[in-house]
Residue, then its C-alpha position, 0 to 999 in steps of 0.5 A: x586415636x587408640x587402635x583397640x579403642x577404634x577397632x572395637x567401636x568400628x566392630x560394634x557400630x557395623x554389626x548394629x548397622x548391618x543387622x536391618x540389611x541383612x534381615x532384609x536381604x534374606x527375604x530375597x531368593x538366591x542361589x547360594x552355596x553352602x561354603x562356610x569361611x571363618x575369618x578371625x580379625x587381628x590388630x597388626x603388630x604395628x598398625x599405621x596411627x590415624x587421627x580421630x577424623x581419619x578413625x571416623x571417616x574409615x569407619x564409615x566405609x568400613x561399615x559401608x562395605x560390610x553392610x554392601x557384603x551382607x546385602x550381597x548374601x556374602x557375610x552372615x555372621x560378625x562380631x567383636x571379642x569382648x576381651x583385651x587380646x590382638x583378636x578383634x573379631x570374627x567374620x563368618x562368609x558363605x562363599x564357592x572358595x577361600x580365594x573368593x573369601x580372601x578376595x571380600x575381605x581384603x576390600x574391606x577400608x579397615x583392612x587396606x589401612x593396615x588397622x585389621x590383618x585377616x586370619x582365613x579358615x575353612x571351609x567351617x564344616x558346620x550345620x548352616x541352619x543354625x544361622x538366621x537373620x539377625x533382630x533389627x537391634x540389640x546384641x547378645x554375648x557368647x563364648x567363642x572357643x578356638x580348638x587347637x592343635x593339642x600336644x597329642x594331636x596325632x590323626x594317624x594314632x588306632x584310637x583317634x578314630x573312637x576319640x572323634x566319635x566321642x567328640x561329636x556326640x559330645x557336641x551333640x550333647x552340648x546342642x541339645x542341652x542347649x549350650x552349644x550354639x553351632x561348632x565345627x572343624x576346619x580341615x587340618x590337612x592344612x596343618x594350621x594350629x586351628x582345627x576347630x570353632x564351637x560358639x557357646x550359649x553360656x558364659x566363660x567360667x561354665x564354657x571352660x567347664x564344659x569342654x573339659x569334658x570333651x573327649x579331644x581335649x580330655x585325651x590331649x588331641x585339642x585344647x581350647x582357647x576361649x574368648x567371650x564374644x558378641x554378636x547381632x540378637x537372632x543370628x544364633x540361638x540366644x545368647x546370654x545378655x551383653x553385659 
């Protein structure tokens, strides 16, 4: 079986799946801390080839176990790209640390069989009530962008302090003009290229427009990778229908 073949399929099929326990399990009282991790899925370089039976049988763990995290109050958010690169998908976990985080995902069968590398960030510094329970079905598409490093990228520079002021009430703009599902930073004391991930409600063309205008990427301090993606109906404001 083709690897971009099953990953999508193993992606699709568990979010669906995942939708009814998690909109179950937020019923449930809890004690969760207010952590966000993000995750970025990627196909390996050379992935370990599985028949179509052996595809079958680790999607149905795969989904197992995800459906087990979100019952847990581990994962809120998971979805697919929806665009023919090694990125595969994303999840969103709410946990006390990224060691606890690495820990959860690297139980997942997809990832010990060598189909999935996980990609680690965070703590995601964002505003947690804009996640909710998924519908029970059906899926809508958003535009994920990935803020990077740009060429400018100096947070020592007398100005980047007015640029970052600029930037958040761009973004606040961006929300309550209804574009913006949810954003935040990463902490870039790591010094990892990624230093960003805002969701879109609208397409890729208008996205790309959109953040044209930021003030980051407008004074070269970030730039943007854009990528459309899904995920479960419900869990952010509404997106645009799944084409």
């Amino acid at each position: 079986m083709r690897r971009i073949s099953f990953n999508s399929i193993l992606l699709i099929s568990l979010i669906a799946l995942a939708a009814s326990v998690f909109a179950q399990s937020q019923t449930q009282p809890n004690a969760r801390p207010t952590q966000y991790f993000f995750v970025l899925l990627n196909n390996p370089a050379n992935a370990p080839q599985i028949s179509k039976e052996a595809g079958e049988k680790l999607q149905e763990a795969q989904t197992a176990t995800i459906n087990k995290m979100v019952a847990e109050h581990k994962l809120l958010i998971a979805g697919p790209f929806m665009d023919d690169t090694t990125l595969r998908g994303v999840w969103v976990f709410q946990a006390e640390s990224a060691a606890q985080v690495q820990e959860w995902a690297n139980s997942a069968p997809a990832i010990n069989a060598g189909q999935l590398i996980p990609e680690l960030h965070g703590p995601w510094l964002i505003d947690g009530s804009a996640i909710h329970a998924p519908e029970p079905r059906g899926m809508e598409q958003y535009t994920l962008v990935l803020m990077k490093r740009g060429d400018k990228w100096n947070p020592n520079a007398p100005e980047f302090t007015d640029v970052m002021k600029q930037h958040h009430a761009f973004v606040k703009l961006m929300t309550d003009e209804g574009n913006l599902a949810v954003a935040g930073p990463v902490p870039f004391a790591d010094q990892g290229e990624l230093l960003g991930v805002a969701i879109f409600r609208v397409g890729a063309e208008q996205t790309a427009k959109l953040t044209q205008d930021d003030p980051m990427v407008k004074s070269g301090l970030l730039k943007t990778e854009i990528h459309p993606w899904a995920t479960c109906k419900g869990v952010l404001a509404a997106g645009l229908p799944l084409e």
